[in-house]
PDB file with SEQRES, HELIX, SHEET and CRYST1 records, atoms N, CA, C and O in Angstrom:
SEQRES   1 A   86  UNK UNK UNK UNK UNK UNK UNK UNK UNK UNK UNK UNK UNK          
SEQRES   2 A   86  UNK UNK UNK UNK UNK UNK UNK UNK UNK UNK UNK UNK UNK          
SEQRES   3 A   86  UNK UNK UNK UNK UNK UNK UNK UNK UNK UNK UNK UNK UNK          
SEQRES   4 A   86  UNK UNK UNK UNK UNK UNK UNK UNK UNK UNK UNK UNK UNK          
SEQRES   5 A   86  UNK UNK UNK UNK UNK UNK UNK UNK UNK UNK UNK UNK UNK          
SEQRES   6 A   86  UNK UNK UNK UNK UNK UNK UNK UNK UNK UNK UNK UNK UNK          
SEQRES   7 A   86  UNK UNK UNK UNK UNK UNK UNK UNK                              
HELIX    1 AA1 UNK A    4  UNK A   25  1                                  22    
HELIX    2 AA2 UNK A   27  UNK A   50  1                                  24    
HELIX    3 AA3 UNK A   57  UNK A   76  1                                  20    
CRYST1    1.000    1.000    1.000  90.00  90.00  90.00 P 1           1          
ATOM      1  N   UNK A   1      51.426  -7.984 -10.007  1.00  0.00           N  
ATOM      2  CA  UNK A   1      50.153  -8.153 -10.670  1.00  0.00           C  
ATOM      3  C   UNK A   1      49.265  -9.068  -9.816  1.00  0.00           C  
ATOM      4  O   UNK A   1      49.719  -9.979  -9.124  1.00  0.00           O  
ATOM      5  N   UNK A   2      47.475  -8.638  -9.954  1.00  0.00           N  
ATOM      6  CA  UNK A   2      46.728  -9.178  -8.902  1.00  0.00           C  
ATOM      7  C   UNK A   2      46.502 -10.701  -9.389  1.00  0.00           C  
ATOM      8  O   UNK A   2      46.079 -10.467 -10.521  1.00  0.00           O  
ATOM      9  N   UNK A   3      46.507 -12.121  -9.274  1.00  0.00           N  
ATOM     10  CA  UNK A   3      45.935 -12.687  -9.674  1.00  0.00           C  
ATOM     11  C   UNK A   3      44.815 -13.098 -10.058  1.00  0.00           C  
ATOM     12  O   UNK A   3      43.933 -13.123  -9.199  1.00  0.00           O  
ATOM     13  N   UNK A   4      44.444 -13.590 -11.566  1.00  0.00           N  
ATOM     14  CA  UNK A   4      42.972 -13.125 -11.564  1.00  0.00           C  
ATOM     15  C   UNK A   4      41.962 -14.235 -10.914  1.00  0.00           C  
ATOM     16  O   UNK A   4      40.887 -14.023 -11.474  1.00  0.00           O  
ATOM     17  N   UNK A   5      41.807 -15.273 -10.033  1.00  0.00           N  
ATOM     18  CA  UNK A   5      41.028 -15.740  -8.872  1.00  0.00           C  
ATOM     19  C   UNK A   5      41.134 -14.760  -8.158  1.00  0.00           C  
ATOM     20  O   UNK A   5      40.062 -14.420  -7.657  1.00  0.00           O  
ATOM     21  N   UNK A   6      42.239 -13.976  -7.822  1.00  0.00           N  
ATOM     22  CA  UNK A   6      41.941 -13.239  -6.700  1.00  0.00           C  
ATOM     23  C   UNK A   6      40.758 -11.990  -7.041  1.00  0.00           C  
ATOM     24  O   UNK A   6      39.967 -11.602  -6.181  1.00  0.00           O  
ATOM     25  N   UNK A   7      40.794 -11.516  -8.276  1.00  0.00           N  
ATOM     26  CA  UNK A   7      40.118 -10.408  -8.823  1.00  0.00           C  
ATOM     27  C   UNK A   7      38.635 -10.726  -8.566  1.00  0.00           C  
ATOM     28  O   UNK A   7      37.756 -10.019  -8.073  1.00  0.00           O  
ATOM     29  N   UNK A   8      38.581 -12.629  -9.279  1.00  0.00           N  
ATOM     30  CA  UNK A   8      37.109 -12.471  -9.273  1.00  0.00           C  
ATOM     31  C   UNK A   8      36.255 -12.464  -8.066  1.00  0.00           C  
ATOM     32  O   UNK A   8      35.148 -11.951  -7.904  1.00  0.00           O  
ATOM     33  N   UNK A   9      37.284 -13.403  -6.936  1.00  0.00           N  
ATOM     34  CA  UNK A   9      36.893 -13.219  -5.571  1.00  0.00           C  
ATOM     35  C   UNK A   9      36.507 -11.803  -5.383  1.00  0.00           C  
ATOM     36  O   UNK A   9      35.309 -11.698  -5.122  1.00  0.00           O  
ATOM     37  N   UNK A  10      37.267 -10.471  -5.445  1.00  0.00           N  
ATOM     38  CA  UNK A  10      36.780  -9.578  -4.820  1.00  0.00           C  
ATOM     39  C   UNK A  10      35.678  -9.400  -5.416  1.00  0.00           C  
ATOM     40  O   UNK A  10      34.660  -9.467  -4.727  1.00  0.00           O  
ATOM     41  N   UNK A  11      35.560  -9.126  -6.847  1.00  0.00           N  
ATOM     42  CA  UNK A  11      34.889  -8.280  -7.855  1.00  0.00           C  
ATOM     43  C   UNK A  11      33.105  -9.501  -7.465  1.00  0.00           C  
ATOM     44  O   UNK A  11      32.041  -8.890  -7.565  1.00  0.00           O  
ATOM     45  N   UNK A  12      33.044 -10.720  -7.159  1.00  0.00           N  
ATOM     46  CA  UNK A  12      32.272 -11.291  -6.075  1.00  0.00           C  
ATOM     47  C   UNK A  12      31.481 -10.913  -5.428  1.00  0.00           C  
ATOM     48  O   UNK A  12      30.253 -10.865  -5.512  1.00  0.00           O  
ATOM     49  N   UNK A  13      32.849 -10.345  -4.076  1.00  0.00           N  
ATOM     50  CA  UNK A  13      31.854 -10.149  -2.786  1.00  0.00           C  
ATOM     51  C   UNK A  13      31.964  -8.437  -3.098  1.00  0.00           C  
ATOM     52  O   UNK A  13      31.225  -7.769  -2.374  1.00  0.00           O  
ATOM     53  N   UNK A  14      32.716  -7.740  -3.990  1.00  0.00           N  
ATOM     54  CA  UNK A  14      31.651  -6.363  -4.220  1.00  0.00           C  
ATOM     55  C   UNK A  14      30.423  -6.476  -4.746  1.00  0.00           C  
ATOM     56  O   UNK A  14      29.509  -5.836  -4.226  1.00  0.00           O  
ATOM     57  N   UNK A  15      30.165  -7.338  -5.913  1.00  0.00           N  
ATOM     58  CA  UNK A  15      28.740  -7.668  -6.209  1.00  0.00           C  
ATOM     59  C   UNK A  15      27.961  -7.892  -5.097  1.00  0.00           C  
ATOM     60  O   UNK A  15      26.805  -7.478  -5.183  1.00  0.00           O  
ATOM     61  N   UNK A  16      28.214  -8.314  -4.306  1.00  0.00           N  
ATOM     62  CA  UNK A  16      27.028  -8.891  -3.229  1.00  0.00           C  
ATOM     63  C   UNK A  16      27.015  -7.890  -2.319  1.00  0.00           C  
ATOM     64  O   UNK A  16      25.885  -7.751  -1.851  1.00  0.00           O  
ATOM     65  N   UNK A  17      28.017  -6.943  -1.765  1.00  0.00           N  
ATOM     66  CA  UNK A  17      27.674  -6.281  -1.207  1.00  0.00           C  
ATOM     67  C   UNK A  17      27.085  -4.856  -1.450  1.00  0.00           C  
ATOM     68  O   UNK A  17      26.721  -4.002  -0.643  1.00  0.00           O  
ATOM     69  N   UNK A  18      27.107  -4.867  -3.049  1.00  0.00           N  
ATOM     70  CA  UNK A  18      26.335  -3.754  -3.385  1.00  0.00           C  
ATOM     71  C   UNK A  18      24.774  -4.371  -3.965  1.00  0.00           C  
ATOM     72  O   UNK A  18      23.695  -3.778  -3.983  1.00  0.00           O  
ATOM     73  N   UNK A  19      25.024  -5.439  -4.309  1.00  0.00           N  
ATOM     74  CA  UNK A  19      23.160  -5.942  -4.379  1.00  0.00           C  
ATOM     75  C   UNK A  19      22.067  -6.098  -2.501  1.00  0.00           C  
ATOM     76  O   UNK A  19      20.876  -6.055  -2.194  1.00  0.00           O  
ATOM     77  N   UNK A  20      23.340  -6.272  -1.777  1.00  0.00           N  
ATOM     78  CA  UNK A  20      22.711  -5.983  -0.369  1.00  0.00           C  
ATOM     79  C   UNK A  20      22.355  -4.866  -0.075  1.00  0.00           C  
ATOM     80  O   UNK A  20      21.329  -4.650   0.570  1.00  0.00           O  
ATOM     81  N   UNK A  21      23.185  -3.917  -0.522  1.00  0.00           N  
ATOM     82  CA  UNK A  21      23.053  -2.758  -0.186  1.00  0.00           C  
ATOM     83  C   UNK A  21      21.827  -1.989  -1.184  1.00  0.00           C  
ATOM     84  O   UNK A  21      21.190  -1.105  -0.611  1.00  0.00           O  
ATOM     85  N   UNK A  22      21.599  -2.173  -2.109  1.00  0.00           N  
ATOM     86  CA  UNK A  22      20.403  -2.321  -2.999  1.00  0.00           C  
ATOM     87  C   UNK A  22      19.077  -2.308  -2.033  1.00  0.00           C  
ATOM     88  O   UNK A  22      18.320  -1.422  -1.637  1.00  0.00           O  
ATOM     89  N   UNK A  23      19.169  -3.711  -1.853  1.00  0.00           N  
ATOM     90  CA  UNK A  23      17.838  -4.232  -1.581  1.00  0.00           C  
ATOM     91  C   UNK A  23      17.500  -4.107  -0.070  1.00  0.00           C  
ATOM     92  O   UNK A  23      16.468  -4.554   0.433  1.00  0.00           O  
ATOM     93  N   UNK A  24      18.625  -3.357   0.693  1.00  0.00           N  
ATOM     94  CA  UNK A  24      17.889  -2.246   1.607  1.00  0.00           C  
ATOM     95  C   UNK A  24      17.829  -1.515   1.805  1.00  0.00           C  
ATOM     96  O   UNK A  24      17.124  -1.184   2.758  1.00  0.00           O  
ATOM     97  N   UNK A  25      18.584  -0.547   1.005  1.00  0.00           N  
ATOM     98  CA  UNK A  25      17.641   0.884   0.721  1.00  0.00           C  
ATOM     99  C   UNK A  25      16.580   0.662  -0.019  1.00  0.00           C  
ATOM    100  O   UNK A  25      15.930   1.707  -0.043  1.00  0.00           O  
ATOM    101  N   UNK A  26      16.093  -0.122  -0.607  1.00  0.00           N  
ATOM    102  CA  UNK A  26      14.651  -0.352  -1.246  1.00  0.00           C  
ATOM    103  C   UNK A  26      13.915  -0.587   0.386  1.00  0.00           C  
ATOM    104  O   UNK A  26      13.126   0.244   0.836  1.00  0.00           O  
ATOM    105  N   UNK A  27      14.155  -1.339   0.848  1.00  0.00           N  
ATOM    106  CA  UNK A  27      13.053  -1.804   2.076  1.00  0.00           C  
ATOM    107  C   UNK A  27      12.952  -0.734   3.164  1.00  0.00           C  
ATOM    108  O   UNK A  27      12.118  -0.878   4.057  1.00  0.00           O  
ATOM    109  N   UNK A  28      13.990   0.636   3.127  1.00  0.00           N  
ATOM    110  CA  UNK A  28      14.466   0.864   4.596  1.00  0.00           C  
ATOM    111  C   UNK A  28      12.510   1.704   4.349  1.00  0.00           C  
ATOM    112  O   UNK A  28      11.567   1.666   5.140  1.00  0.00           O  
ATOM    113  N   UNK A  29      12.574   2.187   3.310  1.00  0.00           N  
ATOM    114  CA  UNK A  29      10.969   3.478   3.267  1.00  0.00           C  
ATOM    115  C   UNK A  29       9.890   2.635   3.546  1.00  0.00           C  
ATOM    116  O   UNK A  29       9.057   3.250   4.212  1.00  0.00           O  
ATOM    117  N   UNK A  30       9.432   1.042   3.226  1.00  0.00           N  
ATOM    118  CA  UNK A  30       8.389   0.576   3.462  1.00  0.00           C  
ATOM    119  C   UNK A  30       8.579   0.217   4.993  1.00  0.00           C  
ATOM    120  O   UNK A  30       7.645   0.379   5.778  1.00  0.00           O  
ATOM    121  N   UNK A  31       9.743  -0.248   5.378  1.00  0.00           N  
ATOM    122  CA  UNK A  31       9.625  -0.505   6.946  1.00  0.00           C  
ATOM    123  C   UNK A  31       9.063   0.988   7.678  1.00  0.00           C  
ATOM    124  O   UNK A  31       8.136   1.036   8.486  1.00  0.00           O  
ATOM    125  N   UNK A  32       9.733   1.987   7.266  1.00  0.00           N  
ATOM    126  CA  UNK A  32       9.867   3.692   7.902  1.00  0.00           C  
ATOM    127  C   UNK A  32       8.162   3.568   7.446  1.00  0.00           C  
ATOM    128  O   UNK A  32       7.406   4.045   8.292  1.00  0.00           O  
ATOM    129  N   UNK A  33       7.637   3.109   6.474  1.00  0.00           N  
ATOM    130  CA  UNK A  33       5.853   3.764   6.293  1.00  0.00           C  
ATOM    131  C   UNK A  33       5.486   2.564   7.305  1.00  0.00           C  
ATOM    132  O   UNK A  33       4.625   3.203   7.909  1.00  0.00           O  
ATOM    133  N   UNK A  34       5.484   1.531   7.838  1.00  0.00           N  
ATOM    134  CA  UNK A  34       4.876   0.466   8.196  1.00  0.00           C  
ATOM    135  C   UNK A  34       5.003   0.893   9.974  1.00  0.00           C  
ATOM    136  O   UNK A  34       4.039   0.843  10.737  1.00  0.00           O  
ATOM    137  N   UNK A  35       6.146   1.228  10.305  1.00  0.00           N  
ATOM    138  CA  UNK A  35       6.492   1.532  11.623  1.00  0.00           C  
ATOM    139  C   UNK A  35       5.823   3.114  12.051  1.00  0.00           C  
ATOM    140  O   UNK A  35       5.439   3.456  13.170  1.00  0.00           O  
ATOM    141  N   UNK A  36       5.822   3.856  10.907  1.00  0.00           N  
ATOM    142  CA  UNK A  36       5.143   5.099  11.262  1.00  0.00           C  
ATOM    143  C   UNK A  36       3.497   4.733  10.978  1.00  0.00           C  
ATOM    144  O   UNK A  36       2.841   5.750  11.206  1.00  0.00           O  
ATOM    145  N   UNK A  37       2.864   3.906  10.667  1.00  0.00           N  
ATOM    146  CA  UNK A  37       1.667   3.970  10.756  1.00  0.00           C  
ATOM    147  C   UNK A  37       1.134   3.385  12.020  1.00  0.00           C  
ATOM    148  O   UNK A  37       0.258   3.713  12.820  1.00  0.00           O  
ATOM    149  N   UNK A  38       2.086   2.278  11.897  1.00  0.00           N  
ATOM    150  CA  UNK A  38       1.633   1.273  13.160  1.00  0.00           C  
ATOM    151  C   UNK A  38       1.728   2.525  14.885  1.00  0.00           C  
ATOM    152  O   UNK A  38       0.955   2.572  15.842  1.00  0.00           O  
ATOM    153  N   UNK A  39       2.518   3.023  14.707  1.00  0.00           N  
ATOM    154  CA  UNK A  39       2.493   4.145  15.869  1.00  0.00           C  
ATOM    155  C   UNK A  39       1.425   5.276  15.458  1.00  0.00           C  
ATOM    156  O   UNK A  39       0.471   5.360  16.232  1.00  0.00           O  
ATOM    157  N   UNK A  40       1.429   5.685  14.951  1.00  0.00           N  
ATOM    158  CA  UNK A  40      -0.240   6.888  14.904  1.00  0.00           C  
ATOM    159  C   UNK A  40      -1.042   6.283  14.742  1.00  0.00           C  
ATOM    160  O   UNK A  40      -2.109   6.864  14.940  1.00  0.00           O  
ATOM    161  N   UNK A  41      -1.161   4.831  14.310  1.00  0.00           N  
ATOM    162  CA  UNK A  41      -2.450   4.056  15.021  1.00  0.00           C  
ATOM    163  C   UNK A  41      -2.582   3.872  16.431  1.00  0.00           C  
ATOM    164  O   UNK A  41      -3.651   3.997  17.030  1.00  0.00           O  
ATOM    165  N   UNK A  42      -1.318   3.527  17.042  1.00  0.00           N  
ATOM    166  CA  UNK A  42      -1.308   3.171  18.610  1.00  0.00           C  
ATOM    167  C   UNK A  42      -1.797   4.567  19.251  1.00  0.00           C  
ATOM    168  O   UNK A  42      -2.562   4.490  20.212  1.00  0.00           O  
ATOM    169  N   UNK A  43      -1.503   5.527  18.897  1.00  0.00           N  
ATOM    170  CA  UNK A  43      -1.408   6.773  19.619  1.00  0.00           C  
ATOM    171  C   UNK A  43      -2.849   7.299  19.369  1.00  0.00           C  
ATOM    172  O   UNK A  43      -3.338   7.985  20.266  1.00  0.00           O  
ATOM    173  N   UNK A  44      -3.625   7.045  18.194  1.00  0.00           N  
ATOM    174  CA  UNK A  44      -4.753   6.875  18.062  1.00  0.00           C  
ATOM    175  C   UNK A  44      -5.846   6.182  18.626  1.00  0.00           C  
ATOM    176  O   UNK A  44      -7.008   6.530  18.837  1.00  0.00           O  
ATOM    177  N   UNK A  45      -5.177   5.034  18.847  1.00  0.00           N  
ATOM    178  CA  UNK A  45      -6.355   3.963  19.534  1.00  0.00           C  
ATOM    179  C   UNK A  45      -6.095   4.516  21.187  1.00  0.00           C  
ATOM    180  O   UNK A  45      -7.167   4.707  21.760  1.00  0.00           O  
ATOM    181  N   UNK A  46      -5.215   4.720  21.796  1.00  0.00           N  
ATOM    182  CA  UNK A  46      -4.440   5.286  23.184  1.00  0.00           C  
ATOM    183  C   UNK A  46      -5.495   6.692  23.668  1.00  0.00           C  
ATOM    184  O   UNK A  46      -6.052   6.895  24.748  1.00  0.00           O  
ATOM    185  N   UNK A  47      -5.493   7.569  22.323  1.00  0.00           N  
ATOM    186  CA  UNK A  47      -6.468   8.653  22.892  1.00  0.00           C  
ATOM    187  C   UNK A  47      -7.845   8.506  22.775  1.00  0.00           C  
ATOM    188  O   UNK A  47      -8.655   8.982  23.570  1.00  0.00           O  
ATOM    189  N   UNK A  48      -8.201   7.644  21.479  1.00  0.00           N  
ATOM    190  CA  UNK A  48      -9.931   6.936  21.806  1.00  0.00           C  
ATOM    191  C   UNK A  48      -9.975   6.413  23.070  1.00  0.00           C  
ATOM    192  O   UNK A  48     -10.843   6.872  23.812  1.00  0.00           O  
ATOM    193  N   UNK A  49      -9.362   5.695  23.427  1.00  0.00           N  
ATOM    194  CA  UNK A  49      -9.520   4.435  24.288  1.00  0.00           C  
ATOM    195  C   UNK A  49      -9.662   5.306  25.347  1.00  0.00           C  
ATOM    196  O   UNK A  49     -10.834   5.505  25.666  1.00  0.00           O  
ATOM    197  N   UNK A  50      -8.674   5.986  26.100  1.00  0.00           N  
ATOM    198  CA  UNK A  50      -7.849   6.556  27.653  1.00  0.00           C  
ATOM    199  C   UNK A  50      -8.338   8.241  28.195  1.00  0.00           C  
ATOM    200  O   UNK A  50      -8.318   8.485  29.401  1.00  0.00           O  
ATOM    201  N   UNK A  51      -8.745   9.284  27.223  1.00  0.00           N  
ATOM    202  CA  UNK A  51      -8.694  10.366  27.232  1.00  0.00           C  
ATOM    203  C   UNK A  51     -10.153  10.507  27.046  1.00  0.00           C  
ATOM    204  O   UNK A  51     -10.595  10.087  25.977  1.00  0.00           O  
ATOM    205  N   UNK A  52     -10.968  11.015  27.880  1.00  0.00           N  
ATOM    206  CA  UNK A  52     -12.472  11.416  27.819  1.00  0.00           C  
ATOM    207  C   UNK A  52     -12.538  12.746  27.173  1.00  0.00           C  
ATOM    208  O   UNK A  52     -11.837  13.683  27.554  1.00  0.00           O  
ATOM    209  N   UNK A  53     -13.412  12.831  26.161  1.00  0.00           N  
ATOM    210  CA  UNK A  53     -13.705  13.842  25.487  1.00  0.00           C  
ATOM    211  C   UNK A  53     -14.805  13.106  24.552  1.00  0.00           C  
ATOM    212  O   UNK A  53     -15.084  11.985  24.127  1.00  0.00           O  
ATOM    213  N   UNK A  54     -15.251  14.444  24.502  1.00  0.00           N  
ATOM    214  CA  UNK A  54     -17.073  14.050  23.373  1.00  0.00           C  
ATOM    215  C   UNK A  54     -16.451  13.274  22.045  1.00  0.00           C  
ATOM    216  O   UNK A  54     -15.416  13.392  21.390  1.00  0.00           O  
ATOM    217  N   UNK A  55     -17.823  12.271  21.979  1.00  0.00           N  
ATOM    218  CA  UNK A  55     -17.445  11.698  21.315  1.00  0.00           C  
ATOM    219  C   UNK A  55     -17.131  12.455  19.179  1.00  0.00           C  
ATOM    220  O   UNK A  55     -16.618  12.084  18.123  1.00  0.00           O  
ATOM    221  N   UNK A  56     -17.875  13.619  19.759  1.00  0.00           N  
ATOM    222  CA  UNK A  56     -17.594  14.219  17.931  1.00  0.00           C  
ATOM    223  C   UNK A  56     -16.505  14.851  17.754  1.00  0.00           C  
ATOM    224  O   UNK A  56     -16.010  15.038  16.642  1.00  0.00           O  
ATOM    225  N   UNK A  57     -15.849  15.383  19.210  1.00  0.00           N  
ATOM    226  CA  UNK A  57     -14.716  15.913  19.320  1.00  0.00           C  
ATOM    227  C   UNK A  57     -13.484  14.442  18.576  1.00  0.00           C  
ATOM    228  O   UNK A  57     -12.628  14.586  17.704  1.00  0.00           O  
ATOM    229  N   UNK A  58     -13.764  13.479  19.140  1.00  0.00           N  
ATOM    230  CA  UNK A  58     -12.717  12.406  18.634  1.00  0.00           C  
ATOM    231  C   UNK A  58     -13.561  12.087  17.258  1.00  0.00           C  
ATOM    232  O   UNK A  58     -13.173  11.262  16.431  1.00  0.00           O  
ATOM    233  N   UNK A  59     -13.946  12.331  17.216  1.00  0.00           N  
ATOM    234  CA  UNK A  59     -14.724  12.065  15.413  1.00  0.00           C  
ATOM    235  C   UNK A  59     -13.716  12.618  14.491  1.00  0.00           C  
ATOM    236  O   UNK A  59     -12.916  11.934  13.852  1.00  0.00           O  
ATOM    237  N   UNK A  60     -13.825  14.132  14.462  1.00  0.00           N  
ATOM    238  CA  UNK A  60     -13.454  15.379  14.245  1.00  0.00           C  
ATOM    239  C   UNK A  60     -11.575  14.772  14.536  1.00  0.00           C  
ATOM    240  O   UNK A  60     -10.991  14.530  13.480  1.00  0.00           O  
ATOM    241  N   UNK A  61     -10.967  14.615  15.483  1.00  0.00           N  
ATOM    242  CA  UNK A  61      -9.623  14.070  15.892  1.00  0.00           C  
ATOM    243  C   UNK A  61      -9.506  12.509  14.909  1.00  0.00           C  
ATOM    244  O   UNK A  61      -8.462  11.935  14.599  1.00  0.00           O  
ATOM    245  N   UNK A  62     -10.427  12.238  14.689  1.00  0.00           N  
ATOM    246  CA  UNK A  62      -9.804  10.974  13.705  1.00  0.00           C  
ATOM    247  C   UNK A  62      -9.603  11.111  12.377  1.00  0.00           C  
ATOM    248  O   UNK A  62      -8.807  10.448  11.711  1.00  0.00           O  
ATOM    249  N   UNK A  63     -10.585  12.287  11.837  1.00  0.00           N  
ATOM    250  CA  UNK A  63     -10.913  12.394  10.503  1.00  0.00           C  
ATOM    251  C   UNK A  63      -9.508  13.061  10.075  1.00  0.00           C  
ATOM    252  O   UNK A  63      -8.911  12.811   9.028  1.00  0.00           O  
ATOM    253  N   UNK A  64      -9.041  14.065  11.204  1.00  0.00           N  
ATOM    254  CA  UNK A  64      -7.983  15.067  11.042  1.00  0.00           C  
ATOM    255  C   UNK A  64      -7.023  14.782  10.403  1.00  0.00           C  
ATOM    256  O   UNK A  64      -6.438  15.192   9.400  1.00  0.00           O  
ATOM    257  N   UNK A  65      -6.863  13.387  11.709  1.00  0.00           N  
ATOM    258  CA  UNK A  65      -5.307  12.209  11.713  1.00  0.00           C  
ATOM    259  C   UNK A  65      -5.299  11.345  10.398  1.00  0.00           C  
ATOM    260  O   UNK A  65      -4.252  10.918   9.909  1.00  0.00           O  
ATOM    261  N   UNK A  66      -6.606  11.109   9.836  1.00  0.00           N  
ATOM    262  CA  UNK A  66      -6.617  10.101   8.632  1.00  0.00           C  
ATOM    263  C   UNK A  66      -6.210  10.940   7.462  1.00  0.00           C  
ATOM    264  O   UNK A  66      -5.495  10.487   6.569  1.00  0.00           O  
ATOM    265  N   UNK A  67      -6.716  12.294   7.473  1.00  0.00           N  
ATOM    266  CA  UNK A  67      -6.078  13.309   6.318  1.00  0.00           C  
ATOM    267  C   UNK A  67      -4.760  13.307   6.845  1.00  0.00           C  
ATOM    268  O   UNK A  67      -4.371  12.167   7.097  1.00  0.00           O  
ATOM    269  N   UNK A  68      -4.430  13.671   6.945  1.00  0.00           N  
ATOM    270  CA  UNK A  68      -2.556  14.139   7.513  1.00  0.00           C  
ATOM    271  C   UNK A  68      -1.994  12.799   7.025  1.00  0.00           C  
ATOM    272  O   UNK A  68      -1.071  12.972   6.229  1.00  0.00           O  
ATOM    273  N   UNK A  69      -2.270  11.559   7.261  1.00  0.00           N  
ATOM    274  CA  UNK A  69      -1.486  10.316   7.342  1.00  0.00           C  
ATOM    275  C   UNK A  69      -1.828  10.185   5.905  1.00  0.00           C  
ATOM    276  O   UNK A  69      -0.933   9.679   5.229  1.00  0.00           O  
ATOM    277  N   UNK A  70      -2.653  10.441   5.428  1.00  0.00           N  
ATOM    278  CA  UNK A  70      -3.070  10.310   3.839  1.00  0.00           C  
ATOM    279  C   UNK A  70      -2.187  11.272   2.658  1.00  0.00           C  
ATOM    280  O   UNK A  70      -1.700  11.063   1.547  1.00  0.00           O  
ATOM    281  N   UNK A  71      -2.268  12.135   3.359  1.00  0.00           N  
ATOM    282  CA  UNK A  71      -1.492  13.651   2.504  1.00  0.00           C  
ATOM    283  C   UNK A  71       0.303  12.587   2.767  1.00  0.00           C  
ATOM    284  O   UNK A  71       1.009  12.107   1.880  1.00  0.00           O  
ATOM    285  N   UNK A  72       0.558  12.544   4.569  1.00  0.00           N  
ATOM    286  CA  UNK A  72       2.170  12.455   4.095  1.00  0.00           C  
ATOM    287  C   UNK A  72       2.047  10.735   3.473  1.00  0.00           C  
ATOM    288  O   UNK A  72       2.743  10.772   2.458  1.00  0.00           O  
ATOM    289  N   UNK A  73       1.689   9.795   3.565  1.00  0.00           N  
ATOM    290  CA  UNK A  73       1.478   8.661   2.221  1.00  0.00           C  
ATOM    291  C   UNK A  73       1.755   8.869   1.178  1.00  0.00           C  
ATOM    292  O   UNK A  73       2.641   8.312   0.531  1.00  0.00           O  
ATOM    293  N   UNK A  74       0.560  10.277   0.610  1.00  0.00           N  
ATOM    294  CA  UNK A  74       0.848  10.561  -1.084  1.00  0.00           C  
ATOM    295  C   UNK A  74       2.306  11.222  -1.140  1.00  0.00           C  
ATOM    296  O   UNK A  74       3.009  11.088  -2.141  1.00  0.00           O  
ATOM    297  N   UNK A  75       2.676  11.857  -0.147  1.00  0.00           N  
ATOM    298  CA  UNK A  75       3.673  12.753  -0.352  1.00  0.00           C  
ATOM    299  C   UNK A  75       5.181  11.913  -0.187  1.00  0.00           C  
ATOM    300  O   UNK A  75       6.243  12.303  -0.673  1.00  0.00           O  
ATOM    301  N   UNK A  76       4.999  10.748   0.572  1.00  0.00           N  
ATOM    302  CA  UNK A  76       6.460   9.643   0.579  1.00  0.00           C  
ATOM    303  C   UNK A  76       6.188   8.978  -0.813  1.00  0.00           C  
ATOM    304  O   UNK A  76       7.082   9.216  -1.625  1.00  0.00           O  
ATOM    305  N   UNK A  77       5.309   8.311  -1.211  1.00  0.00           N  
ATOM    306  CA  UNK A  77       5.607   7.422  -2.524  1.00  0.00           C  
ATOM    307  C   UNK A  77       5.408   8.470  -3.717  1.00  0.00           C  
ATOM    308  O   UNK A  77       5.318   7.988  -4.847  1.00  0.00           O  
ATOM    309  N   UNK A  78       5.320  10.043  -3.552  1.00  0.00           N  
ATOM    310  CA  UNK A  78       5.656  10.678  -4.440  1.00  0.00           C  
ATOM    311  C   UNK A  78       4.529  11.085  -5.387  1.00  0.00           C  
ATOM    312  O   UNK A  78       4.679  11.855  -6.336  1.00  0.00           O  
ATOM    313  N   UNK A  79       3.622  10.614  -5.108  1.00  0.00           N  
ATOM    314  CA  UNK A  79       2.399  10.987  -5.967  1.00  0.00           C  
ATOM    315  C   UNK A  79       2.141  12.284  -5.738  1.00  0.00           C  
ATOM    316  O   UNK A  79       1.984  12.943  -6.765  1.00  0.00           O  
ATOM    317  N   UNK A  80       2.024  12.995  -4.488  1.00  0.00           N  
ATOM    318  CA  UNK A  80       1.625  14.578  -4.444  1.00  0.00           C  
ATOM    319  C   UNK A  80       3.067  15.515  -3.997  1.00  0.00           C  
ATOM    320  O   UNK A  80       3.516  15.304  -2.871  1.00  0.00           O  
ATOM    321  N   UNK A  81       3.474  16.106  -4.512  1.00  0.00           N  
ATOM    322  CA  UNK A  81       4.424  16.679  -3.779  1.00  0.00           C  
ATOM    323  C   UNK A  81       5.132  17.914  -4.950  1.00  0.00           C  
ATOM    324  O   UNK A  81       4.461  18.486  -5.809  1.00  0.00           O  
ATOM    325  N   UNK A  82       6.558  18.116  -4.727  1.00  0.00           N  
ATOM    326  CA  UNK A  82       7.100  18.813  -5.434  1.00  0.00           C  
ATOM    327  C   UNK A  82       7.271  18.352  -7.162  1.00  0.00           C  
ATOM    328  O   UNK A  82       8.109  17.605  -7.668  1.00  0.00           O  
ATOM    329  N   UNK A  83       6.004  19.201  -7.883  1.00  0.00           N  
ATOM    330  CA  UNK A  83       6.323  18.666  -9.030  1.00  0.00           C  
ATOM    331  C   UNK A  83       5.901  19.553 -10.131  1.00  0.00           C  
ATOM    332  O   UNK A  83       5.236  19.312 -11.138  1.00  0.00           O  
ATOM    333  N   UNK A  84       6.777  21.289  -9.437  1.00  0.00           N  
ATOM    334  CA  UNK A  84       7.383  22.599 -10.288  1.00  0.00           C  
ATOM    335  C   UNK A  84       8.529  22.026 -11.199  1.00  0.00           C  
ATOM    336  O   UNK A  84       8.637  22.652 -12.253  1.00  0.00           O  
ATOM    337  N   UNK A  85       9.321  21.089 -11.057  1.00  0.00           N  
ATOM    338  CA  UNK A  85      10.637  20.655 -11.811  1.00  0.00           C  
ATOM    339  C   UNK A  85       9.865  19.682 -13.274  1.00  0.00           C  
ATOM    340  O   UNK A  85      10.584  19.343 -14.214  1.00  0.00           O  
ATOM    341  N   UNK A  86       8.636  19.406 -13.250  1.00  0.00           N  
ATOM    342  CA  UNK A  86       8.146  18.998 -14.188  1.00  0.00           C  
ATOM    343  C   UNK A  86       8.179  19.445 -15.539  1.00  0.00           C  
ATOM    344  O   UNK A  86       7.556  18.833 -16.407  1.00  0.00           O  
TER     345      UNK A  86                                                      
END                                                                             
């Protein structure tokens, strides 16, 4: 038979390692939205900045990129997306 210090020790550090494990799968999607914006901004500012083309042509190229990044936004925190199962 287990002793029960020993039980609560484990039953412990399973608590903690499933409240860790919790609280980063909560964070892993805001880092994944924070790191994917911060790069299609860079890649954005990279082709304003570096790549000559009219300026309505990059007008037209920003407006594009701000819809798309807007649509997949609504579509990660779930506001627009699959919602036939409703």
């Amino acid at each position: 038979m287990v002793e029960p210090r020993f039980e609560r020790k484990l039953g412990t550090i399973f608590n903690n390692l499933v409240i860790t494990k919790l609280k980063t799968r909560n964070m892993t999607p805001i880092i994944t939205v924070i790191i994917t914006l911060v790069v299609v901004g860079l890649i954005l500012y990279l082709i304003n900045r570096y790549i000559p083309m009219a300026s309505s042509i990059k007008s037209i190229l920003n407006v594009v990129v701000i819809i798309l990044v807007i649509i997949w936004l609504l579509r990660v925190f779930g506001i627009w997306g699959n919602s036939a199962g409703i």
